[in-house]
C-alpha positions as CSV (number, residue, x, y, z in Angstrom):
1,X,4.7,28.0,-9.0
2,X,2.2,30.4,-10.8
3,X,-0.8,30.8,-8.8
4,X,-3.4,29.7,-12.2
5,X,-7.4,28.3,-12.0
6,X,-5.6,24.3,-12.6
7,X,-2.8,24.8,-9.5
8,X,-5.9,26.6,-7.4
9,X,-8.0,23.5,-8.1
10,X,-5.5,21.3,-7.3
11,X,-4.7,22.9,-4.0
12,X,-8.4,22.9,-2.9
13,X,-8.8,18.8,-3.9
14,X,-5.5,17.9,-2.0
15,X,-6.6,19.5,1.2
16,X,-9.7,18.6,1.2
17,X,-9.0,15.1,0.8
18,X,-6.4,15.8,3.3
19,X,-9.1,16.9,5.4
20,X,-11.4,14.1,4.7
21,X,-8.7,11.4,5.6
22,X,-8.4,12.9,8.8
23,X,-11.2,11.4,10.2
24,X,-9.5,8.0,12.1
25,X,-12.6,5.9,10.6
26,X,-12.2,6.9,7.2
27,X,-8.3,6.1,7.5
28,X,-9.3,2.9,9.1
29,X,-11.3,1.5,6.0
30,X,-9.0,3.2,3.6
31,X,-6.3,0.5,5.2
32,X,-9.2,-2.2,5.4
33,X,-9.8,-1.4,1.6
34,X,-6.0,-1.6,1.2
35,X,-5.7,-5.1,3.0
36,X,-8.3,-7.1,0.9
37,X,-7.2,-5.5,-2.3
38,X,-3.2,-7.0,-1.4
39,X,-5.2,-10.5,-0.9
40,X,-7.3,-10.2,-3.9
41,X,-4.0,-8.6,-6.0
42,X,-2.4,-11.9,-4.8
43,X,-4.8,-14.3,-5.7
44,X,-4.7,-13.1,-9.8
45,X,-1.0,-12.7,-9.6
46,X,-0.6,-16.4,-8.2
47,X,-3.3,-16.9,-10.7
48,X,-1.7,-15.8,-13.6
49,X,1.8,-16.9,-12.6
50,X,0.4,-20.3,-12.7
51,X,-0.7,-20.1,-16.1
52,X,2.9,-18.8,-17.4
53,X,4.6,-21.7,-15.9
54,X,7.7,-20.6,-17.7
55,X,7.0,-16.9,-15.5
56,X,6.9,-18.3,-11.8
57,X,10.5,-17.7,-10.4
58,X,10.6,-14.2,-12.4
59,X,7.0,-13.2,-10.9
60,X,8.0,-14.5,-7.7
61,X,11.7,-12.8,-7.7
62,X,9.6,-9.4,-8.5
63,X,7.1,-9.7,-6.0
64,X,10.0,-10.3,-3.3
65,X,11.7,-6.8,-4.3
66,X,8.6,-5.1,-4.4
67,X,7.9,-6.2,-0.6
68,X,11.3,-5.5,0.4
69,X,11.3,-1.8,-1.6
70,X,8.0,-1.4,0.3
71,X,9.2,-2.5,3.6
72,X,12.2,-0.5,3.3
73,X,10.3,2.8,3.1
74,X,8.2,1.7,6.0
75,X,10.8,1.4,8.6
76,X,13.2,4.1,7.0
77,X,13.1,7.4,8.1
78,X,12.1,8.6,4.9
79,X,8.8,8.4,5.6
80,X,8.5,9.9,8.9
81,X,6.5,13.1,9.4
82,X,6.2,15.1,12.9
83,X,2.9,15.3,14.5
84,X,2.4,18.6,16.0
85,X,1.1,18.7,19.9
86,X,2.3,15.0,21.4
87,X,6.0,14.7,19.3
88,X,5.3,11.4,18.0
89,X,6.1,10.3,14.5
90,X,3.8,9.5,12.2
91,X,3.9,7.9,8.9
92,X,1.9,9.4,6.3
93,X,-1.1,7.6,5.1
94,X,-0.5,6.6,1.6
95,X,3.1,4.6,3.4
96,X,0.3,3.2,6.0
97,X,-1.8,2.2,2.5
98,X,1.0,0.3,0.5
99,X,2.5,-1.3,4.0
100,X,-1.3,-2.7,4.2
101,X,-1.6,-3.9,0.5
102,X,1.9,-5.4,1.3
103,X,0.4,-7.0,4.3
104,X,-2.4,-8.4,2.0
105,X,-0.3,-9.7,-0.5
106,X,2.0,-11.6,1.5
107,X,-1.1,-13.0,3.3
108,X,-2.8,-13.7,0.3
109,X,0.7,-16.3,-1.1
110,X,0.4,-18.1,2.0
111,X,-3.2,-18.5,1.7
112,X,-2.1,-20.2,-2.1
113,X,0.3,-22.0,-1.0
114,X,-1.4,-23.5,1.8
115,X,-3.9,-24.1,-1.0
116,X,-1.4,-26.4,-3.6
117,X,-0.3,-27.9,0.0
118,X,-3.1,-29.9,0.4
């Protein structure tokens, strides 16, 4: 790629975000951040699916291949990445974000449906 002002800028913003995630704190509440929006996401969709009532087995068919599709690149090897000095594998963090959101959401359904349980 040509080395312009737009691809120079970018470069500079992606490692120094890359940089700034590094920090195991900052990584922590990006996941934290991740968690509670997946229960929040789950509440509106359950939300909104329950206003459609013609919608819910189409909502809920779509929300069962996203978590799959999202569970599949978690445990796949396409996500792996080498860590340098100790040789274990780590995933990237934006995998670690969407497994967390997936953890949220799926939390978030059972807290509903423990909801129109009782």
């Amino acid at each position: 790629m040509q080395n312009t002002r737009l691809n120079t800028l970018i470069d500079r913003l992606v490692r120094q975000l890359t940089q700034w995630v590094q920090n195991p704190w900052r990584r922590t509440s990006l996941l934290i951040i991740s968690l509670l929006s997946g229960n929040f996401l789950a509440s509106a969709i359950s939300t909104i699916a329950g206003q459609w009532a013609n919608l819910d087995v189409t909502i809920s068919l779509l929300m069962v291949a996203i978590v799959e599709l999202i569970s599949r690149l978690k445990y796949s090897n396409l996500g792996k990445s080498r860590s340098g000095n100790s040789g274990v594998s780590q995933r990237p963090l934006w995998i670690s974000i969407l497994n967390s959101l997936k953890l949220g959401l799926m939390y978030g359904f059972f807290l509903e449906a423990f909801k129109l349980g009782s």
